[in-house]
C-alpha positions in Angstrom: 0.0 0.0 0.0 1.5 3.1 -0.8 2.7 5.6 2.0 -0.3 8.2 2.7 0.3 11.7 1.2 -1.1 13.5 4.3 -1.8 13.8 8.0 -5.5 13.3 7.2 -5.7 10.6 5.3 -3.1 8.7 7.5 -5.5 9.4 10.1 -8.8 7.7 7.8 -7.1 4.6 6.7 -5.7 3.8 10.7 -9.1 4.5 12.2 -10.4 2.3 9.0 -8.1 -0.8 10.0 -8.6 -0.9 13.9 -11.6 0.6 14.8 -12.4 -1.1 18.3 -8.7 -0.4 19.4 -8.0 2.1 22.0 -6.5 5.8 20.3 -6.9 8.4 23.5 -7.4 8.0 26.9 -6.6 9.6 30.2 -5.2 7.8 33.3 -7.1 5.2 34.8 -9.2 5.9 31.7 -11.9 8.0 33.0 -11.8 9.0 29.3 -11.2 6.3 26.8 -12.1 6.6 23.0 -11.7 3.8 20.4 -10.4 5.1 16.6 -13.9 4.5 15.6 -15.3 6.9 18.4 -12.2 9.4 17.7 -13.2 9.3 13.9 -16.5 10.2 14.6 -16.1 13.1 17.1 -12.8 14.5 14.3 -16.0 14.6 11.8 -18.6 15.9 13.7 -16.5 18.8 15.6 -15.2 19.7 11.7 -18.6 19.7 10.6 -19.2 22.5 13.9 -16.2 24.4 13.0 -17.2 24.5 9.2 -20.6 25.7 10.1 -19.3 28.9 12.4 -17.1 29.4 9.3 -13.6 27.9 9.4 -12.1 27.4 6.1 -9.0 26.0 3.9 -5.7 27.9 5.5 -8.1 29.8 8.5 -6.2 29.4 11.4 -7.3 28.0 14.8 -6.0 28.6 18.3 -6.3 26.0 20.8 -5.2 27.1 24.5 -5.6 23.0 26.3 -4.0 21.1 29.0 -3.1 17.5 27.2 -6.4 16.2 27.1 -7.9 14.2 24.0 -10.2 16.8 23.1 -6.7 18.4 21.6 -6.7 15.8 19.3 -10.0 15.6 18.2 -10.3 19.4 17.7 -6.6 19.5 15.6 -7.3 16.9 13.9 -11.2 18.1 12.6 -9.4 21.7 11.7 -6.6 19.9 9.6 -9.8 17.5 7.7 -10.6 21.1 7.4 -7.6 22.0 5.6 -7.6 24.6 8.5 -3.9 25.6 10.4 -4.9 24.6 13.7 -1.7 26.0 16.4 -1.1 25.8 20.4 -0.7 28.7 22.3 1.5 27.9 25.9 -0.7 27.6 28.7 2.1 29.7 30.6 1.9 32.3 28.2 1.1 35.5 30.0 -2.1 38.3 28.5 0.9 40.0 26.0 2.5 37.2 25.0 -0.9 35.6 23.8 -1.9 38.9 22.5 1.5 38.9 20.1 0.8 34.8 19.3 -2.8 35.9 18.3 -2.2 39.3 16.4 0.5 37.1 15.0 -1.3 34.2 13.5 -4.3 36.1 13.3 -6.8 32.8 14.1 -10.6 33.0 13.0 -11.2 30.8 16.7 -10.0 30.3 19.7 -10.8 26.7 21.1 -9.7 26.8 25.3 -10.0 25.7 28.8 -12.0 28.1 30.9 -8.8 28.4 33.1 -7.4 30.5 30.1 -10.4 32.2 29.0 -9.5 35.2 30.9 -6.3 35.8 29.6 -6.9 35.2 26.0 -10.0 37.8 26.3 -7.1 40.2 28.1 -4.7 39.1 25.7 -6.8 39.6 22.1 -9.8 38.0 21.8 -11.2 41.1 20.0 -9.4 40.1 16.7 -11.5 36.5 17.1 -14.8 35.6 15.3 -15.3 33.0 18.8 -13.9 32.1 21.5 -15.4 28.7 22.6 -14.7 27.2 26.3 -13.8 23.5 25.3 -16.7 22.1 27.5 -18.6 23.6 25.4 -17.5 21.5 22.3 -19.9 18.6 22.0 -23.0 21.9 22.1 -22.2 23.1 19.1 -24.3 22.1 16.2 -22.9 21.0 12.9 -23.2 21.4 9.7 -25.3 18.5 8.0 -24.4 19.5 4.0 -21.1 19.8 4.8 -19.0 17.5 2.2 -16.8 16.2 5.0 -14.8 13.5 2.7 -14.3 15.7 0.1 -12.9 18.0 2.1 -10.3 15.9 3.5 -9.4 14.1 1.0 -8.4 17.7 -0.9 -6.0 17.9 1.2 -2.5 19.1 -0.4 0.5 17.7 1.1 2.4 20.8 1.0 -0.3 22.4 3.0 0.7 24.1 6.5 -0.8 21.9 8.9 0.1 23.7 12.0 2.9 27.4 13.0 5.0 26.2 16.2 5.9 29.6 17.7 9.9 29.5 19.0 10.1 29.5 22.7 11.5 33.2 22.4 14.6 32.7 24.4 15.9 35.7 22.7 13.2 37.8 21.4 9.6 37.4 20.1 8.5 34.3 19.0 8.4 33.0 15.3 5.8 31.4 13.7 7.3 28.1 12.1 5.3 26.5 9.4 4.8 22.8 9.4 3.5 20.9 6.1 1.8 17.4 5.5 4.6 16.3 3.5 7.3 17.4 6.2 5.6 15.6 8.8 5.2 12.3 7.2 8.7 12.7 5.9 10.3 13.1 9.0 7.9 10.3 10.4 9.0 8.0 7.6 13.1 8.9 8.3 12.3 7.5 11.8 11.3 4.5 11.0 13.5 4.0 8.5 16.4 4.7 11.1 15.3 2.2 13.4 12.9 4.0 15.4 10.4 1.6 15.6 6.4 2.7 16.2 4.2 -0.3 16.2 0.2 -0.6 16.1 -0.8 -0.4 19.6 2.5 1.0 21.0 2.1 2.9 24.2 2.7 6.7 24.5 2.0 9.4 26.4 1.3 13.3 25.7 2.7 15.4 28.4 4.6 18.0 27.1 3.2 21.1 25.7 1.2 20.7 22.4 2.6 24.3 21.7 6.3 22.2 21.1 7.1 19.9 18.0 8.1 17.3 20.2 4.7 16.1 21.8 2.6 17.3 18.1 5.4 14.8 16.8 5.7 12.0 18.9 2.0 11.8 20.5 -0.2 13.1 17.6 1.0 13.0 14.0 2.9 9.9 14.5 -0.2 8.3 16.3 -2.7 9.0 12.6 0.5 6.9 11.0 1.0 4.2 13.5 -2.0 3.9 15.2 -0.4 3.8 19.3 -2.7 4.7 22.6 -2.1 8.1 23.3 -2.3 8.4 27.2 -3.1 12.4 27.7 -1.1 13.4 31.2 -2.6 16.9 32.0 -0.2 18.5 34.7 3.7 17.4 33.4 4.8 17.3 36.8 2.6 13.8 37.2 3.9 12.2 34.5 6.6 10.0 36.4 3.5 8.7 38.6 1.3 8.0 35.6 4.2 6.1 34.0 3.4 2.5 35.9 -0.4 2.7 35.1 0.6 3.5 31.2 3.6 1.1 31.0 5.0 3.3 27.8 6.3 1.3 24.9 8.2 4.2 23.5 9.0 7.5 25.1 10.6 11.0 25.2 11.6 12.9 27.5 13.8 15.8 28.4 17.0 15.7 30.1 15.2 17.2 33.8 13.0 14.5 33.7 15.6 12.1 33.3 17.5 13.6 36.1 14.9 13.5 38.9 13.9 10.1 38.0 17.4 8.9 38.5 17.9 11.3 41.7 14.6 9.4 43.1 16.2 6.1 42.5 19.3 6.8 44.1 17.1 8.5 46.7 15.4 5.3 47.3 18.3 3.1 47.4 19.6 5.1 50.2 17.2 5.0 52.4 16.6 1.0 52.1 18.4 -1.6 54.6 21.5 -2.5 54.4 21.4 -5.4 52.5 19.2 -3.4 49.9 21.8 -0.8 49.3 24.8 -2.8 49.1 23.0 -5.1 46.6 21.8 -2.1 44.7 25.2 -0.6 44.6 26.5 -3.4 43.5 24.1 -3.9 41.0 25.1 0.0 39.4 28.8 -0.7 39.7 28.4 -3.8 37.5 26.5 -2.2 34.8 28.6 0.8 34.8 31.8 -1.0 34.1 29.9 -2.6 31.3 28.4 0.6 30.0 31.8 2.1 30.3 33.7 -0.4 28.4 30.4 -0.4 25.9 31.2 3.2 25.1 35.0 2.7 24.9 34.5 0.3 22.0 36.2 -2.7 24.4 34.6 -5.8 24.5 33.0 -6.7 27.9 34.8 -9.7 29.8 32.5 -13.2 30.0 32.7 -12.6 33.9 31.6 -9.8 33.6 28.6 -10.0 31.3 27.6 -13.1 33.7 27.8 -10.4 36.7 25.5 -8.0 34.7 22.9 -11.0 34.5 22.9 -11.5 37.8 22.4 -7.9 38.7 19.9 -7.6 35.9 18.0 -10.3 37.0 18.3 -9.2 40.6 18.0 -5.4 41.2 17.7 -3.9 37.8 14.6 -5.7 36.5 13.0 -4.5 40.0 13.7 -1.2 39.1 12.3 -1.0 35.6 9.1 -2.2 36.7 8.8 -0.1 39.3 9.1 2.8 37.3 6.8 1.5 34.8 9.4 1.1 32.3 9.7 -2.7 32.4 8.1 -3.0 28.6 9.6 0.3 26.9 11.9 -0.7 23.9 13.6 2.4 23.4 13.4 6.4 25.0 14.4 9.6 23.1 16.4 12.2 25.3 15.9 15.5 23.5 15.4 19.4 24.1 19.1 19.7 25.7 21.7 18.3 26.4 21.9 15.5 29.2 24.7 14.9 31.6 26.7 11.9 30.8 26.3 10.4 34.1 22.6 10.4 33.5 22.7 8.5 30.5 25.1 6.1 31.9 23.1 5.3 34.6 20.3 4.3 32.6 22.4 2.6 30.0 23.6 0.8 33.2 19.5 -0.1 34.3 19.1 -1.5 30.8 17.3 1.2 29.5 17.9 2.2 26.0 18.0 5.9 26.1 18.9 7.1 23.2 20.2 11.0 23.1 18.9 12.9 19.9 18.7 16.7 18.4 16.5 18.1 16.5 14.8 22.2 16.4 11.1 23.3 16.0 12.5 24.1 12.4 13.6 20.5 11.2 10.0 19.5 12.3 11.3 17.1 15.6 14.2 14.8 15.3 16.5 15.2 12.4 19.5 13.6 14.1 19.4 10.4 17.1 21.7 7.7 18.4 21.0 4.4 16.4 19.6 1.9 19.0 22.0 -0.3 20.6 25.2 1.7 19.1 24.1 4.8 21.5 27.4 6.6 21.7 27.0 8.6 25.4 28.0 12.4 25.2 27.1 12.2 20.9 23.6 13.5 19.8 24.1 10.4 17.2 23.5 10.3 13.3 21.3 11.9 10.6 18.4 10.3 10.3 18.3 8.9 6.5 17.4 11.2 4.1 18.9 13.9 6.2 22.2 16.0 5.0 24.7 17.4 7.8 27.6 19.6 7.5 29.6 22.0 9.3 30.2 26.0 8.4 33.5 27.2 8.2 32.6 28.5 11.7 31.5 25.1 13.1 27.9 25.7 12.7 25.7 22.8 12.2 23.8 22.8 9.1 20.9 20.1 7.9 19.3 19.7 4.7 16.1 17.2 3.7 12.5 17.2 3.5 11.1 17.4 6.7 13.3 21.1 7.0 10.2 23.6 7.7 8.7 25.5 4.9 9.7 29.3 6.6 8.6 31.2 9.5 5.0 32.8 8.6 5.0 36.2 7.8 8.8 37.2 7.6 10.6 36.1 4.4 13.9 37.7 5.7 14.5 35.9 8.8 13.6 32.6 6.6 15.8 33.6 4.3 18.2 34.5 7.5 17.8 30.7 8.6 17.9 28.9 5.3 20.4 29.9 2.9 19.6 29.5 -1.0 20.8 26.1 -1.4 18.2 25.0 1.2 21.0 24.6 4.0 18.7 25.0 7.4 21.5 27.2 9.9 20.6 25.7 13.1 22.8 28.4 15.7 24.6 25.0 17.2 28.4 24.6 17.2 29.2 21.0 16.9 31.6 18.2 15.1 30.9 15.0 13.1 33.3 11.8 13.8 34.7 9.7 11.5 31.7 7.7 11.9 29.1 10.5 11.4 28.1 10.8 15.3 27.7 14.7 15.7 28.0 15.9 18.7 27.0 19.3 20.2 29.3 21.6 21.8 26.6 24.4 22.3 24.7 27.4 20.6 26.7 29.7 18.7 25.2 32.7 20.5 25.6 31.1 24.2 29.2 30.6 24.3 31.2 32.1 26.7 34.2 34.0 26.3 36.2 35.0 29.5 38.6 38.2 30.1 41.3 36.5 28.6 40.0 35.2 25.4 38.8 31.7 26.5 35.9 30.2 24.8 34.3 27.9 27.0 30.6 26.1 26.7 28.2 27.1 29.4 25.8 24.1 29.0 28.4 21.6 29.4 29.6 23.5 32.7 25.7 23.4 33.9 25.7 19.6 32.9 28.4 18.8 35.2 27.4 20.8 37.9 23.7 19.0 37.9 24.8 15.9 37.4 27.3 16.9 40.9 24.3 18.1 42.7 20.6 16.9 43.3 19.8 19.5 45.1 19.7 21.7 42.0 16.8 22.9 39.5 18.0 25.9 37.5 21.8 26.3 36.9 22.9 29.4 34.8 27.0 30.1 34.2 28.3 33.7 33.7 31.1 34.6 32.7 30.7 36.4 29.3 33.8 39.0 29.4 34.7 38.3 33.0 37.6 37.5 34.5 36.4 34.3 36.4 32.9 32.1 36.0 30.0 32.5 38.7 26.5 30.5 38.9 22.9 31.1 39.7 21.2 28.2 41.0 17.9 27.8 41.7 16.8 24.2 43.9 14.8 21.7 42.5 11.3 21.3 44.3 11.3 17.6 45.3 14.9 17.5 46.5 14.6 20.9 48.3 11.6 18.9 50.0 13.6 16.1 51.1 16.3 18.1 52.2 14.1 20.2 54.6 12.6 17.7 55.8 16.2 15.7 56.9 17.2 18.6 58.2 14.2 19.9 59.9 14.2 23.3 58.4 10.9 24.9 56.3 10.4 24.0 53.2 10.3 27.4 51.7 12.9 28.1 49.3 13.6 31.6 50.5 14.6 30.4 53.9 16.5 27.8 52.4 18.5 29.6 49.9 20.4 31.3 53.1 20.8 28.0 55.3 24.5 27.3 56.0 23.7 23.7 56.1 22.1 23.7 52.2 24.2 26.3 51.1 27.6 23.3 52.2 25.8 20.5 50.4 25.5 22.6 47.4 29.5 23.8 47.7 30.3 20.1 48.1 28.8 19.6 45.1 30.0 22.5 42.8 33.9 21.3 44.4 33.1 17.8 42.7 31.9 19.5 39.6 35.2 21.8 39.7 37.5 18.5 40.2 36.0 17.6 36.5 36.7 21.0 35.0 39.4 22.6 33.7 40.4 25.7 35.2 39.0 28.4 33.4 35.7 26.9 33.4 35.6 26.6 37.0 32.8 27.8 39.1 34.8 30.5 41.8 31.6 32.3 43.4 27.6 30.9 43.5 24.4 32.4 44.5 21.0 29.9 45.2 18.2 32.1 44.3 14.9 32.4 47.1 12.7 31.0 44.4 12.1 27.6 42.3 12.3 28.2 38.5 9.5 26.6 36.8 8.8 25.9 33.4 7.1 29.0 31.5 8.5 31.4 34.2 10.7 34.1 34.0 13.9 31.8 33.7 12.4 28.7 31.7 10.9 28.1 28.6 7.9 26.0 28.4 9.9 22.8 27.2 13.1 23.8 30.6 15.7 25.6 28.3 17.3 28.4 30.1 16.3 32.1 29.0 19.7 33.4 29.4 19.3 37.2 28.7 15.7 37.5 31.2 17.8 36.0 33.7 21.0 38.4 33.2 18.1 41.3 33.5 16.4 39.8 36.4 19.5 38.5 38.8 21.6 41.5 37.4 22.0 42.7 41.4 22.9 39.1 42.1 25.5 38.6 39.7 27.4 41.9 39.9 27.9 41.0 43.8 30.3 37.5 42.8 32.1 39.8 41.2 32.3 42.8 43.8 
C-alpha cells in the first residue's frame, strides 16, 4: 500500500483498520475513545467548525491542557484544511496577544482556566472564543461534504505554526506541512525507530512544542499507538506505571529526577538493599563504560551484569513502569553523561537525539543499541549534515520547515539558497558520522582572557554533581572568572528540609548554612572535572524555584539566558564585587 500523502488521510485509513482499538485515553481511563469513536467526534467537531465558518488555510488557536479533546479538535481543523496552532498555557495576556495578532486565528478553542487571559490578551481580533466544554454543544453542519474536504487535502499544505520559545526575542511562527511531517515520520522509522500498532505513549509536554505534536499526535494517525493524555507534566513519572509506555521521550530534567529518586530510594533501604543495589550499578557501569569505549565486555563480567539484571535492575524498571519500553528519546538539551550512563547501566535504552522546532522534531538520534553517550548520534536517513567554516551545524532534507509565517527575511536569515537549514549550534561530526553538540553559537562564553568555553556543558556537570539543584545558569561572558545562579529543585529541596528539619520554603533555604555546604560540596566535585578556566569561583541559590514557563524557563526547561542576566543583574554583579 502506498505511503499516505497527508496527515488526514493517515489518520482515515488507521481509524479504518482498527476501529475497536483504543487511540486516547486519560489515566485510569476516566476517558477512553476507540479510533472509531475518535473518527466520529474529528467529523462531527469539523462539521461544527465549518458551520461557524472555518475554512482552507483559516487558522485555529487552541489554548488545552493535554487532554484528548486536543486531538480531536486539531485533527477536525486539519480535515478542514484549517492551520490549527497551540498557544503555551504559561503564556502570559501579551505574550498571547503577540501569538494571536500574530497568527491572526478566525477561533479560539480553550480551557475556561485560560479564558480570561486570552480575552485580556486579544480575543477582539476573534470571530469565537469557545470554552472547550462547550464543544460537544455546538451544532454541525449536516451539508457539509466532509470527505471531500479531506481528502483535498494538499501535502504541501501548513498543517500547524509552532511559535519558537522566544529565548531571545519574540516568538516566530514556524510552518509545518503534511509532507514534512510524514517525511520526518517515515526517516524515523526508516532509522530504526520503531512505532508499532498499539505502541504505548504518552502526551505530556506542551502541544505548543514539536516534540509532543510529533511524537504523541501526527505519529499516532500513521502508526496507530494509545495516546495516554497526562494533563499536569509534573505527574507524568506517577502515571508512567499505570501507562507502562512502549516508546517514550523525555527531556534531560526529567531524566534527572527520575534517577535522583532512584538513588534517593536506594539510600534510604536496609542494608542489604543498598549494598546489593550498589553493587548492581557498579556492575553495569563497568559494562556501560567499556560499551562506550568500544572494548569488548569480559565473559565474567557480562555473567555479573545477568545476575544484577535479574536481581535489582529488573525491579527497578518495573517499578518505574518502564519494564516493557523498547527504546526512549532524550531531546530538548543536552543530558549529563552520568545520567545517560546510569540508565544505559538499568538496561534502559536511552537514546540522546537533536533536533529544532525548524527541522519539524528529530532530524539527528543515536542508532539503538550503538548509543554513543556524550554524541547527539546520526542523521536520520534522508537527512544532510555539514559544518560552516565556523563550526555551525547545518541540515538539509525534506522534513526542513517551509519558513517562518510572515517574515521572508528571517527565513531567508535561517535557510540559505541552497536550502542549508542554519541551526545556531556549534558542533563536530566523527569519522563515523556521530555529531556531537558543543553548544549554541550565541551562548558561548568568552572570558577576560580570550577563553571560549561552553556554558551548558559547565551546567551539565554541575547537575549531574548536585541533586539538590533545578535551575543552573553560568556567567562569565567577558569576566575574568565564572560565577553561577542556582535555583533548587522542588522535590529534593523537600527532602532536604525535611532531613534537616528546616521549612520547606525556598527563600529560607536559599540562606541555610547547612544547604548552602551541600551545594558547595557539590560544585567542588563539579570543579575537580573542569578545567580551570571553566571553574565555578563564586555561587548564589536564588529564594525562588524556576519553573517551566516562568521568567527563567521556557515552556519545554531551556534556560532564558538574557531575562535572567536582567532579572538577577544585582545578584551577579555582587560574585564579582
Amino acid at each position: 500500500m502506498p505511503h499516505p500523502k497527508t496527515l488526514v488521510e493517515a489518520f482515515q485509513r488507521t481509524a479504518a483498520e482498527i476501529p475497536e482499538a483504543v487511540a486516547l485515553r486519560t489515566p485510569g481511563g476516566a476517558q477512553s475513545y476507540t479510533w472509531a469513536e475518535y473518527a466520529e467526534k474529528v467529523e462531527r467537531t469539523a462539521r461544527a467548525l465549518h458551520r461557524l465558518g472555518l475554512r482552507r488555510g483559516d487558522r485555529v488557536a487552541l489554548m488545552l491542557t493535554n487532554r484528548p479533546e486536543f486531538h480531536i479538535v486539531d485533527t477536525a481543523a486539519l480535515h478542514l484544511g484549517a492551520i490549527p496552532f497551540s498557544i503555551y498555557n504559561t503564556s502570559a495576556p501579551e505574550q498571547i496577544a503577540y501569538v494571536i495578532g500574530h497568527a491572526g486565528p478566525k477561533i479560539a478553542i480553550a480551557e475556561r482556566q485560560f479564558i480570561a487571559r486570552i480575552t485580556e490578551g486579544g480575543a477582539a481580533s476573534l470571530d469565537h472564543l469557545i470554552d472547550v466544554a462547550d464543544l460537544d454543544a455546538l451544532e454541525p453542519d449536516a451539508e457539509f461534504d466532509f470527505a471531500a474536504a479531506w481528502r483535498a487535502a494538499d501535502p504541501d499544505a501548513v498543517i500547524t505554526l509552532i511559535y519558537t520559545s522566544g529565548t531571545t526575542g519574540p516568538p516566530k511562527g514556524v510552518e509545518t506541512t503534511h509532507r514534512a511531517a510524514l517525511a520526518n515520520a517515515e526517516a524515523l522509522a526508516r532509522g530504526g525507530y520503531e512505532v508499532r500498532r498499539g505502541d504505548r505513549v504518552t502526551s505530556y509536554l506542551p502541544s505548543a512544542h514539536a516534540v509532543d505534536r510529533m511524537a504523541s499526535h501526527w505519529m499516532q494517525m500513521v502508526h496507530g499507538t494509545v495516546v495516554t493524555s497526562v494533563a499536569d507534566l509534573t505527574q507524568i513519572l506517577g502515571a508512567l506505571t499505570e501507562v507502562r509506555p512502549t516508546v517514550w521521550a523525555a527531556v534531560p530534567r526529567v531524566w534527572e529526577k527520575m534517577k535522583n529518586g532512584i538513588q534517593a530510594l536506594i539510600a534510604g533501604a536496609d542494608e542489604e538493599k543498598r549494598k546489593g543495589a550498589e553493587w548492581a550499578f557498579d556492575v553495569g557501569l563497568r559494562k556501560v563504560r567499556l560499551e562506550q569505549a568500544g572494548e569488548p565486555v569480559p565473559a565474567e563480567l557480562a555473567g555479573e551484569y545477568e545476575l544484577a539484571d535479574q536481581l535489582v535492575f529488573a525491579t527497578i524498571r518495573q517499578l518505574l513502569g518502564l519494564d516493557e519500553m523498547r527504546y526512549a528519546f532524550s531531546g530538548a538539551a543536552a543530558a549529563p553523561r552520568e545520567t545517560l550512563e546510569f540508565f544505559l547501566a538499568l538496561g534502559l535504552e536511552i537514546v540522546e537525539a537533536w533536533g529544532m522546532t525548524e527541522a519539524t522534531s528529530v532530524a539527528i538520534a543515536n542508532p539503538i543499541g550503538a548509543s554513543r553517550v556524550g554524541t547527539v548520534g546520526k542523521p536520520l536517513p534522508g537527512l544532510e549534515v555539514r559544518l560552516a567554516e565556523d563550526s555551525e551545524l547545518l541540515v538539509r532534507g525534506p522534513w526542513v520547515m517551509k519558513g517562518y509565517r510572515n517574515d521572508p527575511d528571517k527565513t531567508a536569515e535561517t535557510i540559505d539558497p541552497e536550502g542549508w537549514l542554519h541551526t545556531g549550534d556549534v558542533a563536530t561530526i566523527d569519522a563515523d558520522g556521530y555529531v556531537t553538540l558543543v553548544d549554541r553559537k550565541k551562548e558561548l562564553i568568552i572570558n577576560a582572557a580570550g577563553k571560549n568555553m561552553s556554558p551548558s556543558n559547565i551546567e551539565n556537570t554541575l547537575r549531574a554533581q548536585s541533586p539538590l539543584l533545578g535551575g543552573i545558569i553560568v556567567v562569565g561572558e567577558g569576566r575574568p572568572y565564572n560565577v553561577a545562579l542556582f535555583s533548587l529543585d522542588p522535590d529534593a529541596a523537600a527532602a532536604f528540609a525535611a532531613q534537616h528539619g528546616l521549612p520547606n520554603d525556598p527563600s529560607v533555604l536559599a540562606k541555610e548554612p547547612v544547604l548552602i555546604k551541600a551545594v558547595q560540596d557539590g560544585v567542588d566535585k563539579a570543579n575537580a572535572r573542569l578545567s580551570r578556566v571553566e571553574q565555578i569561583k563564586k555561587f548564589a541559590v536564588v529564594s525562588g524555584f524556576w519553573e517551566p514557563g516562568g521568567d527563567e524557563l521556557t515552556p519545554t526547561m531551556k534556560l532564558r539566558r538574557k531575562p535572567i542576566h536582567t532579572k538577577y543583574a544585582e545578584e551577579i554583579e555582587a560574585l564579582y564585587a
